[in-house]
C-alpha positions in Angstrom: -34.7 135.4 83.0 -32.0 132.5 82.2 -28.6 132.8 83.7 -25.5 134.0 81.3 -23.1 131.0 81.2 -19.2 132.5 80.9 -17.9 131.3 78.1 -14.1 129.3 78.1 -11.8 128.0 80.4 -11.8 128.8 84.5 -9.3 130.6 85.5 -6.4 128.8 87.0 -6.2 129.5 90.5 -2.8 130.2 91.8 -2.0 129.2 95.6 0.2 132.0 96.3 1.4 130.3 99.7 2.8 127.5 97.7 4.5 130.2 95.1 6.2 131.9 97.6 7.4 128.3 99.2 9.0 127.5 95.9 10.7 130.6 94.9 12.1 130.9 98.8 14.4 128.1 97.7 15.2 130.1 95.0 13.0 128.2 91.9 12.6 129.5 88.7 9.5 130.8 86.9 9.7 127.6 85.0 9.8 125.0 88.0 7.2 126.7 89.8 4.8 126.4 86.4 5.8 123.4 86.2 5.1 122.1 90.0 1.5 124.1 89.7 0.4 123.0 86.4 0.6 125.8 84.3 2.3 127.8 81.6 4.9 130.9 82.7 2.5 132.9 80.7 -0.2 131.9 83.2 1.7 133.3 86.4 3.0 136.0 84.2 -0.5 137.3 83.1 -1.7 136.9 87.2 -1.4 140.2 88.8 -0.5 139.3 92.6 2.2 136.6 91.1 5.4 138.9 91.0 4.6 140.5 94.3 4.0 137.0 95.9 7.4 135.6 93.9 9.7 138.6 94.8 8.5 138.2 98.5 9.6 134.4 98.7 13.0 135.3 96.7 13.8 138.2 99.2 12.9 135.9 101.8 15.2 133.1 100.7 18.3 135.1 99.9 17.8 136.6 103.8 17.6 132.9 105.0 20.9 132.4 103.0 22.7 135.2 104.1 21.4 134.5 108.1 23.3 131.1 107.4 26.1 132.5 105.7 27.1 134.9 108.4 26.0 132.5 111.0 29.0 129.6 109.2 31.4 133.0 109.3 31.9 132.6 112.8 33.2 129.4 112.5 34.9 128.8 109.0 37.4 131.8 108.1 36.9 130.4 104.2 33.2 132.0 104.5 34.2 135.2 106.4 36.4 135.6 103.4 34.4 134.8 100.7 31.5 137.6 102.3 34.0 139.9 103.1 35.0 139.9 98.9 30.7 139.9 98.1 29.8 142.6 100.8 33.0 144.5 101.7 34.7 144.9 98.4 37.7 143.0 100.0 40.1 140.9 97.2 43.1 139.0 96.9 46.2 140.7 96.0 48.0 139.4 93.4 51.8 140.1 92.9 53.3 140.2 89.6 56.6 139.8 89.4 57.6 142.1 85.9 61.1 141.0 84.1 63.4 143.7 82.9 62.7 143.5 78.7 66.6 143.9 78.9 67.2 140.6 80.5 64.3 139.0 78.5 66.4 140.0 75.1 69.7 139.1 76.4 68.5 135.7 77.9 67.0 135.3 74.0 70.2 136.3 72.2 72.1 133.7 74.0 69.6 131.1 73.2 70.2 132.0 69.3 73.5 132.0 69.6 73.9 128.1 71.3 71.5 127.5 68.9 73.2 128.2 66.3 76.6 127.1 67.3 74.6 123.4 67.6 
């Protein structure tokens, strides 16, 4: 009995390893398409893509954070900036409000040089 041939293109093959590299440093769907050879449609129609993407993005944004915390120690502008992202901590800002009764008086006698000019 002859063999059945498949019919069409193989199927791309994805290296998952080098997917999760890529999206560690936080690439796109795009770039990573790009750097394997294929269309985003490709890697979206793969079924262990997303898991393998997700896993390198988690893992990159932990890396991130490790080194963020780690600078905190050292620079206070970083210990601020993750207390304001994690902690809910902001800059107060103090506004100065201005009687309306000064702000009209202060415009009267503007009108009035004016006019005496």
């Amino acid at each position: 009995m002859a063999e059945k041939r498949k019919v069409g293109r193989p199927k791309f093959q994805i290296d998952y390893e080098t997917v999760e590299k890529l999206a560690h440093i936080q690439c796109t769907k795009t770039e990573i398409a790009n750097f394997l050879g294929c269309s985003v449609d490709t890697l979206d129609r793969d079924n262990n893509f997303a898991e393998h993407y997700k896993k390198g993005l988690d893992g990159g944004k932990m890396s991130l954070r490790r080194m963020q915390f780690k600078l905190a120690e050292k620079n206070s502008a970083m210990a601020i900036f993750l207390g304001k992202q994690y902690l809910g901590q902001r800059d107060i800002v103090e506004q100065q409000n201005v009687e309306l009764g000064k702000v009209t008086e202060l415009l009267s006698k503007i009108k009035e040089e004016a006019n005496d000019n």
